[in-house]
C-alpha positions in Angstrom: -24.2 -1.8 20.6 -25.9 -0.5 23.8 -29.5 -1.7 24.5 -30.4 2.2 25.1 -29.2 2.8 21.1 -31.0 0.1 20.0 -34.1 0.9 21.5 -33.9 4.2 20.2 -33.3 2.8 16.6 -36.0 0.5 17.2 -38.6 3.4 17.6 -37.1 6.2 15.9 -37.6 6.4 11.9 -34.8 6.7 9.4 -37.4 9.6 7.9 -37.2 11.4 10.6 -33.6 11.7 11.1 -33.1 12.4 7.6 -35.5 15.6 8.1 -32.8 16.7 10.0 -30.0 16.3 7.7 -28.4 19.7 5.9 -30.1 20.8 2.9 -29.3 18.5 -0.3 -26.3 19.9 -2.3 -28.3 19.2 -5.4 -30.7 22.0 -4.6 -27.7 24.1 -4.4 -26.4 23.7 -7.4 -30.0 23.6 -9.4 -30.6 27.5 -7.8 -26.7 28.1 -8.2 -26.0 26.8 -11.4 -23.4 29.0 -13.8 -25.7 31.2 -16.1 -23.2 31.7 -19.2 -23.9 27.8 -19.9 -25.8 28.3 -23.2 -29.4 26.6 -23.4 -29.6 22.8 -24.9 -30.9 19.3 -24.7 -29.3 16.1 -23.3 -28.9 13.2 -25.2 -28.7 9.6 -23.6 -26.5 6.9 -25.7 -26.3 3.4 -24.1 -24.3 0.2 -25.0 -23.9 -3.4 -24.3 -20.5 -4.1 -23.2 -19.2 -7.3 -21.0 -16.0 -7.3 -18.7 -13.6 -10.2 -19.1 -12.7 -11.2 -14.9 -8.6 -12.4 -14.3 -10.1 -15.0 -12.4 -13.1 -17.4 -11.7 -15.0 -15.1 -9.1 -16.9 -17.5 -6.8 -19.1 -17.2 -4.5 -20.9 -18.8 -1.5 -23.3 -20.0 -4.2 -22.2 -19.5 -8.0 -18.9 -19.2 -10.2 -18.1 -16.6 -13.2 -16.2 -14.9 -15.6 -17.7 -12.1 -16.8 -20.1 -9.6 -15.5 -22.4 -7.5 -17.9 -22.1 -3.8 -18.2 -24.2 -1.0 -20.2 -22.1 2.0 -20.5 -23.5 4.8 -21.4 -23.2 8.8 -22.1 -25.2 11.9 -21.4 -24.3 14.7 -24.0 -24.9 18.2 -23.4 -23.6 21.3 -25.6 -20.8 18.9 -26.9 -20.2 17.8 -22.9 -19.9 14.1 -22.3 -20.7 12.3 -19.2 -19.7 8.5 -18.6 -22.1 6.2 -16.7 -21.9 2.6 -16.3 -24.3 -0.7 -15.1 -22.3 -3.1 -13.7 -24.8 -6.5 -13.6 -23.8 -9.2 -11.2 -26.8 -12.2 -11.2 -28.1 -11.1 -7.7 -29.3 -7.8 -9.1 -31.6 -9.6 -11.4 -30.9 -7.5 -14.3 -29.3 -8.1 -18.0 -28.5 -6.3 -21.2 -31.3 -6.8 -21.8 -33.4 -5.3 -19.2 -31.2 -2.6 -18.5 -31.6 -1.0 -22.2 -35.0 -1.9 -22.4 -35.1 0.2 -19.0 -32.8 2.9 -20.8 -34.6 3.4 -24.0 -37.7 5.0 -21.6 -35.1 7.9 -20.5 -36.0 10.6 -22.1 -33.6 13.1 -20.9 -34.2 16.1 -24.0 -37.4 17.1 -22.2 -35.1 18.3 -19.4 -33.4 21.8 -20.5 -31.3 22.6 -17.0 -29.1 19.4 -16.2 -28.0 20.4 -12.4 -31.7 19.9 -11.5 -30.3 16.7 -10.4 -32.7 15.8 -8.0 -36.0 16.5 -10.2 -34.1 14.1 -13.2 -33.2 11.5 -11.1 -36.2 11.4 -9.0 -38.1 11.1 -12.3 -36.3 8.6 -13.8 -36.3 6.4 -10.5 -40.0 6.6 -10.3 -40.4 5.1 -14.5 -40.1 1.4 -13.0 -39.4 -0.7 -9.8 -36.5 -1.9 -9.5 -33.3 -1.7 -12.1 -30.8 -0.1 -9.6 -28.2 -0.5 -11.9 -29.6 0.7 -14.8 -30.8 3.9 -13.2 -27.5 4.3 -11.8 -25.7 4.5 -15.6 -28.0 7.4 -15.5 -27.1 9.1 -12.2 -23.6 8.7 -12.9 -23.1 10.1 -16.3 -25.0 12.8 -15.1 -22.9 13.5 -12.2 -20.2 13.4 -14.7 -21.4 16.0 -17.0 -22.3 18.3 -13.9 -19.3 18.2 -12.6 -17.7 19.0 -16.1 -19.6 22.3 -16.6 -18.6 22.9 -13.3 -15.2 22.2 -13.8 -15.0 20.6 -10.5 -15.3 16.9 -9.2 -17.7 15.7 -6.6 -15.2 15.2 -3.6 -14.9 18.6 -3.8 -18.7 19.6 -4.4 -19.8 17.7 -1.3 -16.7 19.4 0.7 -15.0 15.9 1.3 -10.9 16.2 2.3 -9.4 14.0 -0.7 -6.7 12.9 1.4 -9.1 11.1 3.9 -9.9 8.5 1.4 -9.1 5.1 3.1 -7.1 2.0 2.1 -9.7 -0.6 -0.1 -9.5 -4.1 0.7 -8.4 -6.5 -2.2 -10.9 -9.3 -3.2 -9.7 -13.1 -2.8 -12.4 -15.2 -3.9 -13.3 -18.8 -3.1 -11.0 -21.1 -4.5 -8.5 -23.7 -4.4 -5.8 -23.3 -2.3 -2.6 -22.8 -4.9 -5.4 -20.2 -6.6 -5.8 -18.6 -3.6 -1.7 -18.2 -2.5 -1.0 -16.9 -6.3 -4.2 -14.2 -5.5 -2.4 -13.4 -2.2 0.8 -12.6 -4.4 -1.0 -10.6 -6.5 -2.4 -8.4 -3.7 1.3 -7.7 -2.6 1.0 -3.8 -1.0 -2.4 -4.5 -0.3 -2.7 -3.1 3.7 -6.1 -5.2 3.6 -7.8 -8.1 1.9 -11.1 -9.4 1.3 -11.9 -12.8 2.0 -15.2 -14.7 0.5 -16.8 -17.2 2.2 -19.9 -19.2 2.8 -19.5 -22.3 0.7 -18.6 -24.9 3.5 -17.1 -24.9 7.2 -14.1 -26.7 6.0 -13.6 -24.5 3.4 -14.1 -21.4 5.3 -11.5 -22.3 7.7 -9.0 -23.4 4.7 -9.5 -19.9 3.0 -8.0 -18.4 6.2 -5.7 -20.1 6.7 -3.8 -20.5 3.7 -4.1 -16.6 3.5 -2.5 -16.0 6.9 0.1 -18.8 6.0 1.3 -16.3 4.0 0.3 -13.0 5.1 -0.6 -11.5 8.3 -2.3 -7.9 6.7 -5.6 -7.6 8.3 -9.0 -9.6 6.7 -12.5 -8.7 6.3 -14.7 -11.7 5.4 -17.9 -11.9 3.3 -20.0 -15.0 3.5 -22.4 -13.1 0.9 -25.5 -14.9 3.0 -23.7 -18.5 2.8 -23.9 -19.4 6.8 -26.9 -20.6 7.7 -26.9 -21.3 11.5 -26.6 -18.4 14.0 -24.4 -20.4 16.6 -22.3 -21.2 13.5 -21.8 -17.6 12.7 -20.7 -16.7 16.6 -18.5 -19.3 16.8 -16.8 -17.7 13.1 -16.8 -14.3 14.5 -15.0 -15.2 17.2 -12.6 -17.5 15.7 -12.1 -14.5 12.9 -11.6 -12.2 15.5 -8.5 -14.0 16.8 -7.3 -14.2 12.8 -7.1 -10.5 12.7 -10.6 -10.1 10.9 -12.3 -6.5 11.2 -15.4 -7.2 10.0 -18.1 -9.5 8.8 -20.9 -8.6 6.2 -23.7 -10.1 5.7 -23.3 -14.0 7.2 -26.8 -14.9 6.9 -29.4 -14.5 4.4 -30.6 -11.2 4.3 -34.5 -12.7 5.5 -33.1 -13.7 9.4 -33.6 -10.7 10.8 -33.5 -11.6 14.1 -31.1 -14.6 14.0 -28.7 -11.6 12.3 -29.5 -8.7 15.1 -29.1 -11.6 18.3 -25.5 -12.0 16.5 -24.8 -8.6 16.5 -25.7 -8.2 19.7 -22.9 -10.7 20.9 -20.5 -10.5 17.9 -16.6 -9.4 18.7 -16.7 -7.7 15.4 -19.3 -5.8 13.2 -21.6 -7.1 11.3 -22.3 -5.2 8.4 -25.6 -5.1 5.9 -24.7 -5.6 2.2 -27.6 -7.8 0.8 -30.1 -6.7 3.2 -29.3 -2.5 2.4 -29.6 -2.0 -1.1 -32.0 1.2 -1.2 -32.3 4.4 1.3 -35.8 3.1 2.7 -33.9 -0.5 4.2 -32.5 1.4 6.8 -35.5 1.4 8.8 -35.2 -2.3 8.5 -31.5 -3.0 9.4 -32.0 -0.4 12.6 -31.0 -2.6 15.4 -30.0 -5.4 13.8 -26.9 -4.8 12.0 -23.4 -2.7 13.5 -23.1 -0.7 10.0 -24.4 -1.0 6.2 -22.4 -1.6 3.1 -23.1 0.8 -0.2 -23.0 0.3 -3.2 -23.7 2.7 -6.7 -25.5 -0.3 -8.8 -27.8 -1.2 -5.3 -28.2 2.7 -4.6 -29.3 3.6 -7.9 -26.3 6.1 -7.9 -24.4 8.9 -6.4 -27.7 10.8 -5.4 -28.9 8.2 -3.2 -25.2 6.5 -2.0 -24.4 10.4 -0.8 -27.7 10.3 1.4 -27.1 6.5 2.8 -23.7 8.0 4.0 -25.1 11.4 5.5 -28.3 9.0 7.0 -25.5 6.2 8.2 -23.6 8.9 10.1 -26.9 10.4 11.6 -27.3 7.3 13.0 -23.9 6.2 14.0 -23.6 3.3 11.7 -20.3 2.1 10.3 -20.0 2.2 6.4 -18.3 0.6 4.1 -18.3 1.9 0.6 -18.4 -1.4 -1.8 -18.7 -2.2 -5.5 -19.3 -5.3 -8.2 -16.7 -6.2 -10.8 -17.0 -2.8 -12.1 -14.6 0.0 -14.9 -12.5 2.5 -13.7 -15.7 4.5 -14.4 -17.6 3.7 -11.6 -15.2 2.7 -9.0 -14.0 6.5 -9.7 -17.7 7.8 -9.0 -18.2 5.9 -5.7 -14.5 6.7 -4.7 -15.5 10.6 -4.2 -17.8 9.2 -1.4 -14.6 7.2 0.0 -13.4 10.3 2.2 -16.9 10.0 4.4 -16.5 5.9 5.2 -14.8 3.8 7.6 -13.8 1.0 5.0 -13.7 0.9 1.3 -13.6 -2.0 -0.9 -12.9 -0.1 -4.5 -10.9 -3.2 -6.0 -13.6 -4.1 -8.9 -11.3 -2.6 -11.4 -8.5 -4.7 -10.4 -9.9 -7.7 -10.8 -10.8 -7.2 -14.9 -8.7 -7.8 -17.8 -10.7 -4.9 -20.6 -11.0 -1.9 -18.6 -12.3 0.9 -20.9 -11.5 3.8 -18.5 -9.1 5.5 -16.4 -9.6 7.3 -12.8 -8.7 6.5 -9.6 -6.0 4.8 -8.9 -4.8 2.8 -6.0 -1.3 3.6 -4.5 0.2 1.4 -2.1 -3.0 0.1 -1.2 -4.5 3.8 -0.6 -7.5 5.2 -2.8 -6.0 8.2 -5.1 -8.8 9.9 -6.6 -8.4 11.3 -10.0 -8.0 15.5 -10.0 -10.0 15.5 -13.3 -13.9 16.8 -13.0 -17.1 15.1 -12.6 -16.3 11.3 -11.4 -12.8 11.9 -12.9 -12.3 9.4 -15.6 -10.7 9.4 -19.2 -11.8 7.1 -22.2 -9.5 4.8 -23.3 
């Protein structure tokens, strides 16, 4: 990162390139919209549901199981759209919050549903917070859209299908004999993921017993768990040589400045994930991060996830396009977003045992997205 390019990140405002960005596709379709669609209400339908992991998923700081999820529907003229609110702890929210979020969404007072960017506005704007609640929303809406339109939103945006990149394959902290039969199971994998953060001696081990038996090329999350910058060089550097591409977030989110002097003399990019989580913390990453990591339940959704990307680009930040222990149903949502992004990490639906969905697949590695409309998934 040149000192001119920060300096001009540094004084420019993320508002101000956005201005400049083309003209929302949401618009278009709202004064575009098919006119033989017969007039109706929407109905929202929401439900508790809790995904079983194949593993103990741990992290720099905590171990679990299962993740919460609220899945819900948006019907229209006998037209169903999926959504889902994946709820990992660090989002603060619950079953309970999120339906207790959900029950204030009153779609039926809305009678056109492609005035995407009037609903979702309006629902963002009932409470602070709840990302991933109001993204159940914005998803099954995109889903139903799509579905009258009999199109899905790769195609929508005008993304080439076949540009969607290889995801990484998530290997979380563990022991060692956990972490060799995970490396087994990511067999075809061109990438993996590696956690860490929980100690310098483990660090070290989880690298090493993956490239004792693999030599495919790493990314490493320390999800905030270093602490010292000089201790984070010195990793980056070391990772470098262990064929590691890229680092995201390797200290908590509030050292700004230890974070940006580290990217400043980092070998690799350091990339935002718990420091980015809506479209106004770009003005706050400028400078001090290489690229930004998005996610649909940080994002509150498609709408906003398609504007981080076209906002990213403007101002020549990587991306890499993430997600939580999620369904089929919204890995396949973020995955129309996947042919705009330099990395992708769409493996939540891997790591579960009670998928309720079908969609995207992943072939030798690659992201396939589904051909069907909307965000392209099936009930199971």
């Amino acid at each position: 990162m040149s000192f001119n390019r920060r300096d001009f990140l540094k004084t420019s405002s993320a508002a101000a390139v956005a201005s400049a960005l083309p003209s929302s596709p949401y618009d278009v379709l709202t004064k575009n919209r098919p006119e033989n669609f017969r007039s109706g209400r929407m109905k929202l339908s929401f439900k508790p549901f809790t995904i079983e992991l194949k593993h103990v998923f741990t992290l720099s700081v905590m171990s679990r199981t299962t993740t919460p999820v609220v899945l819900t529907e948006v019907e229209y003229n006998g037209v169903v759209g999926y959504g889902e609110a994946s709820m990992p702890p660090y989002l603060g929210e619950s079953h309970e919050s999120a339906m207790k979020f959900l029950s204030k969404v009153d779609l039926s007072k809305y009678e056109n549903p492609f005035e995407l960017e009037k609903i979702l506005s309006d629902i963002d704007a009932i409470e602070a917070k709840n990302p991933a609640a109001k993204a159940s929303v914005d998803i099954a809406l995109h889903d139903l859209v799509g579905k009258l339109l009999n199109q899905n939103w790769c195609t929508i945006w005008g993304f080439d299908k076949t540009k969607a990149p290889h995801t990484t394959f998530t290997i979380a902290i563990d022991t060692p004999d956990v972490v060799r039969q995970k490396v087994k199971e990511a067999e075809g994998f061109k990438i993996l993921k590696v956690k860490l953060g929980k100690s310098k001696e483990s660090d070290r081990e989880m690298i090493e017993t993956i490239r004792s038996m693999s030599d495919v090329p790493l990314t490493a999350d320390p999800n905030q768990g270093w602490k010292d910058k000089n201790y984070a060089l010195e990793m980056a550097h070391w990772l470098k040589e262990k064929n590691v591409k890229y680092i995201e977030q390797p200290l908590p989110k509030e050292m700004r400045d230890d974070i940006a002097w580290i990217t400043e003399r980092s070998p690799l990019p350091i990339l935002a994930d718990e420091a980015f989580q809506r479209l106004s913390d770009m003005r706050n990453i400028q400078g001090a991060y290489s690229g930004v990591v998005i996610k649909l339940m940080k994002s509150t959704g498609m709408r906003e996830a398609h504007k981080m990307v076209l906002l990213a680009r403007a101002l020549g930040l990587k991306i890499m396009l993430g997600c939580m222990t999620e369904t089929s149903c919204a890995i396949s949502a973020a995955s129309h977003l996947s042919p705009m992004v330099d990395w992708a990490d769409l493996d939540g639906a891997l790591l579960i045992k009670n998928d309720v969905f079908e969609g995207m697949k992943v072939v030798d590695g690659k992201c396939v997205l589904s051909e069907g409309p909307g965000v392209g998934v099936k009930k199971l």
